[in-house]
N, CA, C and O of each residue as an XYZ file, in Angstrom:
404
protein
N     110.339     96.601    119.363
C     109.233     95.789    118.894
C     108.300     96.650    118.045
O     107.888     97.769    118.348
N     107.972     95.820    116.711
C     107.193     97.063    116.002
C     105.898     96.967    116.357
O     105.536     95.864    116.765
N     104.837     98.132    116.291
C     103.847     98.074    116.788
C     102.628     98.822    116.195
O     102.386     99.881    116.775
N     101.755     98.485    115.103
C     101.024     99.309    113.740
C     100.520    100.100    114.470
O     100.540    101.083    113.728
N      99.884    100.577    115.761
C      99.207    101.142    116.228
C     100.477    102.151    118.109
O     101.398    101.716    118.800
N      99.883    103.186    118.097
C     100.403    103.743    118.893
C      99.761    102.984    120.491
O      98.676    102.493    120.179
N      99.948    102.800    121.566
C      99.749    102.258    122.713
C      98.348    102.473    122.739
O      97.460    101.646    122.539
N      98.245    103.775    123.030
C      96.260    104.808    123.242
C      95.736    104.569    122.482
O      94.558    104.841    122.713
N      95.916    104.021    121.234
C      94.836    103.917    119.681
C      94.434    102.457    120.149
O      94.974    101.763    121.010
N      93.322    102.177    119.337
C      92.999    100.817    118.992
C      91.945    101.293    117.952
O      91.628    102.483    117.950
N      91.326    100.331    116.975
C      90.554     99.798    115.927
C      89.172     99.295    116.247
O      89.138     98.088    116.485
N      88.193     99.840    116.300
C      86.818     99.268    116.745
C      85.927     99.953    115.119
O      86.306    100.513    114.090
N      84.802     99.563    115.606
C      83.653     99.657    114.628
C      83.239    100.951    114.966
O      83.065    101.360    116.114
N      83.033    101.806    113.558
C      82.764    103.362    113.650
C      81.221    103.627    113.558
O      80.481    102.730    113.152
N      80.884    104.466    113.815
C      79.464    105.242    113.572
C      79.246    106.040    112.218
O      78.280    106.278    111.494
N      80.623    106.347    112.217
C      80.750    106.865    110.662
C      80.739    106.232    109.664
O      79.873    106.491    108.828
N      81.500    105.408    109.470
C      82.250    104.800    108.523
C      82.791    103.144    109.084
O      83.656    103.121    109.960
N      82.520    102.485    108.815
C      83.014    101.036    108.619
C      83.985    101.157    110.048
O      83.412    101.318    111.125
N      85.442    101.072    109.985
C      86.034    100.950    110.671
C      86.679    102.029    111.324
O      87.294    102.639    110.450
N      86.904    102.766    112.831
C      87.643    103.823    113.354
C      88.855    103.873    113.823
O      89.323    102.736    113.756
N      89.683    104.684    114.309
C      90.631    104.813    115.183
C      89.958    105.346    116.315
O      89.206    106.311    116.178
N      90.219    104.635    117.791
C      89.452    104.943    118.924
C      91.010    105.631    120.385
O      92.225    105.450    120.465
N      90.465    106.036    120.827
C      91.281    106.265    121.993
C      90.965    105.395    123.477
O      89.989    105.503    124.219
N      92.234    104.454    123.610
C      91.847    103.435    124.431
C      91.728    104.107    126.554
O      91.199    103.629    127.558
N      92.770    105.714    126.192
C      93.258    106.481    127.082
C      92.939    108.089    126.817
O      93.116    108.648    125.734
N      92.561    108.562    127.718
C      92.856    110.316    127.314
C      93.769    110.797    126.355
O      94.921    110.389    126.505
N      93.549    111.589    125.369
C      94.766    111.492    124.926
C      94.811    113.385    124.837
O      93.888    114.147    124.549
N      96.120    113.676    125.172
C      95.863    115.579    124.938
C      96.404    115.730    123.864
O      97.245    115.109    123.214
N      95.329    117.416    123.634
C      96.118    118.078    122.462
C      97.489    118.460    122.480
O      98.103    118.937    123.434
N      98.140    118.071    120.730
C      99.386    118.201    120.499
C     100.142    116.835    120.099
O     101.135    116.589    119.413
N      99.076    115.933    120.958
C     100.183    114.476    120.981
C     100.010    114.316    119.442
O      98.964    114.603    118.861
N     100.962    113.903    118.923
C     101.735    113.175    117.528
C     101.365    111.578    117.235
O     102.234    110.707    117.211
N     100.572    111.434    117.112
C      99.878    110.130    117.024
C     100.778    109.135    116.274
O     100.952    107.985    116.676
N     101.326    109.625    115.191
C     102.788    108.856    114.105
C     102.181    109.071    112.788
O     101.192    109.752    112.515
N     102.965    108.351    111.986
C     102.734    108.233    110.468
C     101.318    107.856    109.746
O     100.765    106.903    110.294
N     100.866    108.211    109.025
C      99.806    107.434    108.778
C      99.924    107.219    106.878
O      99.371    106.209    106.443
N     100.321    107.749    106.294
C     100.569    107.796    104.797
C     102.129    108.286    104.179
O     102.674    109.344    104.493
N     102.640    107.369    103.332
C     103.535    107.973    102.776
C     103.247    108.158    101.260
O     102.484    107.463    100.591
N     104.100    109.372    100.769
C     103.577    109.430     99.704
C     104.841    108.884     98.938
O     106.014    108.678     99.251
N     103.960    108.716     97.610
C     104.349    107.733     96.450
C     103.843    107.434     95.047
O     103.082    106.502     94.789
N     104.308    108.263     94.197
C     103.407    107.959     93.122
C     103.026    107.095     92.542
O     102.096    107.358     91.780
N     103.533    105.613     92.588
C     103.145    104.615     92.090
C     102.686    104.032     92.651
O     102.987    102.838     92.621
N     101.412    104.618     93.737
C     100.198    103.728     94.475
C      99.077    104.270     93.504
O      99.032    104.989     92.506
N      98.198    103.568     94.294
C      96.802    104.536     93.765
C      96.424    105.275     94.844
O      96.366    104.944     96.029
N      96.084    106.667     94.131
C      96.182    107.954     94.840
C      97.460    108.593     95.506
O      97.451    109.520     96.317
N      98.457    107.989     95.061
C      99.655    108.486     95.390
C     100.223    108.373     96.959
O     101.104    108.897     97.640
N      99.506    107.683     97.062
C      99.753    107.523     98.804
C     100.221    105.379     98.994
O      99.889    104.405     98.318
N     101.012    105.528    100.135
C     100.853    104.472    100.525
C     100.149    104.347    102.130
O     100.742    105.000    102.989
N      99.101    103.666    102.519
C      98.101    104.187    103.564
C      99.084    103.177    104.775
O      99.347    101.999    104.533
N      99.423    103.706    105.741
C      99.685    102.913    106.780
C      98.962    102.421    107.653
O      97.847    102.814    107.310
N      98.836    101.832    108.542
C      97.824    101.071    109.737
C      96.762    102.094    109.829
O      95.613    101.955    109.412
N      97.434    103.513    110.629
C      96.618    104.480    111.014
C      95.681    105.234    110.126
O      94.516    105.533    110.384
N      96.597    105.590    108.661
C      96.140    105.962    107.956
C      95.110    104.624    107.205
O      94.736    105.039    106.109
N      94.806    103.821    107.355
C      93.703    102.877    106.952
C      92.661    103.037    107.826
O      91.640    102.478    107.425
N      92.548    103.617    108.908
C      91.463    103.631    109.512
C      90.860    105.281    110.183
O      89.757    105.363    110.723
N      91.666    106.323    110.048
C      91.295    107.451    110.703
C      90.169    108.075    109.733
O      90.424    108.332    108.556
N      88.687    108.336    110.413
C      87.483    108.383    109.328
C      87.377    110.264    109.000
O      87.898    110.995    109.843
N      86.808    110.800    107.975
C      86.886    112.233    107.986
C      85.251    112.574    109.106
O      84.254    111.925    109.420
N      85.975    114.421    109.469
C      84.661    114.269    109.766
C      84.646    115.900    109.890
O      85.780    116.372    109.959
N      83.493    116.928    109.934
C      83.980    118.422    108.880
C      83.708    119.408    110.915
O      83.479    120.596    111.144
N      83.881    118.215    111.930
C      84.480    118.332    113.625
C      85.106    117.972    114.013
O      84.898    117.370    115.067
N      86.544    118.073    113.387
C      87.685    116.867    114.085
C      88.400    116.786    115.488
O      87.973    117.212    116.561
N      89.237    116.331    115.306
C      89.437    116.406    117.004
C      91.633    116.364    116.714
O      92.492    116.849    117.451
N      91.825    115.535    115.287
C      93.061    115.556    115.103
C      93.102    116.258    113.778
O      92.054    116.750    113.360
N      94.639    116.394    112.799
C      94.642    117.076    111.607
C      95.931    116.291    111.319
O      96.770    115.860    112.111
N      95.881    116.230    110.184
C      96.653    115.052    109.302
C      97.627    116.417    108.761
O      97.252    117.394    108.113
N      99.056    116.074    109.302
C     100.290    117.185    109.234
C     101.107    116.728    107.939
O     101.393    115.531    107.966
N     101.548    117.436    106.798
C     102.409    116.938    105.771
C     103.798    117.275    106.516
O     104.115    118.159    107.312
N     104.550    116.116    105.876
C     105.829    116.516    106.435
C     107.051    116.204    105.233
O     107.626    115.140    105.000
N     107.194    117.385    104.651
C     108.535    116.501    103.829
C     109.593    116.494    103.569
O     110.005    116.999    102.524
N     110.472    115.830    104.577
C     111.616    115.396    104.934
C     111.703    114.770    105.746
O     110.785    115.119    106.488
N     112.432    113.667    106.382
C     113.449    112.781    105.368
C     112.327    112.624    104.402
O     112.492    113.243    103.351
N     111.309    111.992    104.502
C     110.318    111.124    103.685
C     108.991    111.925    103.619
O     108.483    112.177    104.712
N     108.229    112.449    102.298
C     107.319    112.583    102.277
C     106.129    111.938    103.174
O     105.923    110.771    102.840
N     105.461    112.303    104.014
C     104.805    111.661    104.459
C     103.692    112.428    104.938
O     103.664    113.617    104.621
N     102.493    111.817    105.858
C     101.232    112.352    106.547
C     101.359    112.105    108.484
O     101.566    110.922    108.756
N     101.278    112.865    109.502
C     101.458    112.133    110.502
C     100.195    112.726    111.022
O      99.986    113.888    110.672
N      99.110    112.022    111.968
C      98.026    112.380    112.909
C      98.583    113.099    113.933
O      99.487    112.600    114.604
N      98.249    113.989    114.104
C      98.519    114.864    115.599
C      97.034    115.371    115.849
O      96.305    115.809    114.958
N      96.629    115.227    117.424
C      95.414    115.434    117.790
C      95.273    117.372    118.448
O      95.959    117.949    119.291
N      94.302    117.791    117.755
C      94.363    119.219    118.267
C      93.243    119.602    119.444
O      93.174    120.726    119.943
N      92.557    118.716    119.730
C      91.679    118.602    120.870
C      92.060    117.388    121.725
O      92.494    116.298    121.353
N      91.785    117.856    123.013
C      91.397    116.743    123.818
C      90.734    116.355    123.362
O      89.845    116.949    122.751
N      91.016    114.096    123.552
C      90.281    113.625    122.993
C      90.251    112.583    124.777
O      91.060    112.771    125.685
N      89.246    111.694    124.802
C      88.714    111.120    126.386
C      88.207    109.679    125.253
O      87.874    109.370    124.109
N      88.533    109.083    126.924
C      88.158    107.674    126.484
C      87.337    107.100    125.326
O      86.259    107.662    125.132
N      87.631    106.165    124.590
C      86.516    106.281    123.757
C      85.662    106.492    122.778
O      84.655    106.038    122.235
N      86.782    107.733    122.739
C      86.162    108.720    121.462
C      86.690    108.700    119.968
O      87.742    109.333    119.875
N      86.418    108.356    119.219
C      86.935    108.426    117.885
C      87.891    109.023    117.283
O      87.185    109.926    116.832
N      88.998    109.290    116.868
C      89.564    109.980    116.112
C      89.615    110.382    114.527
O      90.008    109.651    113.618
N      89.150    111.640    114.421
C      88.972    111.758    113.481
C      90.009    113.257    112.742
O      90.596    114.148    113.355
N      89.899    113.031    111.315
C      90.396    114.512    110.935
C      89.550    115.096    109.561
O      88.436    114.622    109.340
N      90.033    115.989    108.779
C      89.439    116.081    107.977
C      89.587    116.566    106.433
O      89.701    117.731    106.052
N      89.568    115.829    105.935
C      90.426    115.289    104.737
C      89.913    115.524    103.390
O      88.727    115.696    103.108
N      90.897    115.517    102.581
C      90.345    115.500    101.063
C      91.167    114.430     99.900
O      90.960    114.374     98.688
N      92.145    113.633    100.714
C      93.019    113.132    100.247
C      92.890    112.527     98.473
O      93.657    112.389     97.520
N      91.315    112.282     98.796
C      90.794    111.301     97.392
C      89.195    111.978     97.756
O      88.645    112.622     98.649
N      88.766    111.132     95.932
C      87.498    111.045     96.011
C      86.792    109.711     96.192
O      86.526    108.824     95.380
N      86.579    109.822     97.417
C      85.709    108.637     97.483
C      84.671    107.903     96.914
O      84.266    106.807     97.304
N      84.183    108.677     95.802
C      83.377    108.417     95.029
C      83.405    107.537     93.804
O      82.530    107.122     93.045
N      84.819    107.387     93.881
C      85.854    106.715     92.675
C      85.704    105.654     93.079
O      86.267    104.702     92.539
């Protein structure tokens, strides 16, 4: 069954930024959260943003780090490098684009 979001994640309203990735469960460092971007040059910004990657906000204290991986498929996956506890936001910290654009 496909499922945009990993079990522990869910989508709530951020403090940062518009919308977050939240942790519904403890989650420890190391866990592999999944895909969040593939890349592609014929998007804008070269990325195609997946579920996760539509919502994980930057922040310059993260708690996860957005891993390149390329093979089979260019891609971005969230892996969390801190304990993260109920609740708490997930964040990483990014330069992917300018947001200013």
């Amino acid at each position: 069954m496909y499922r945009p979001l990993p079990p522990n994640v869910t989508i709530k309203n951020s403090n940062i930024d518009g919308l977050g990735l939240f942790a519904v469960e403890p989650i420890v460092s190391g866990t592999d959260l999944g895909m969040t971007h593939i890349f592609d040059d014929r998007f804008e910004d070269g990325l195609i943003r997946l579920p996760m990657g539509g919502f994980f906000n930057h922040s310059k204290t993260p708690n996860c780090k957005a891993v390149e991986v390329l093979s089979p498929i260019h891609h971005l996956r969230l892996v969390v490098i801190s304990n993260v506890n109920t609740g708490e936001e997930l964040t990483a910290e990014y330069t992917m684009y300018d947001p200013t654009k």
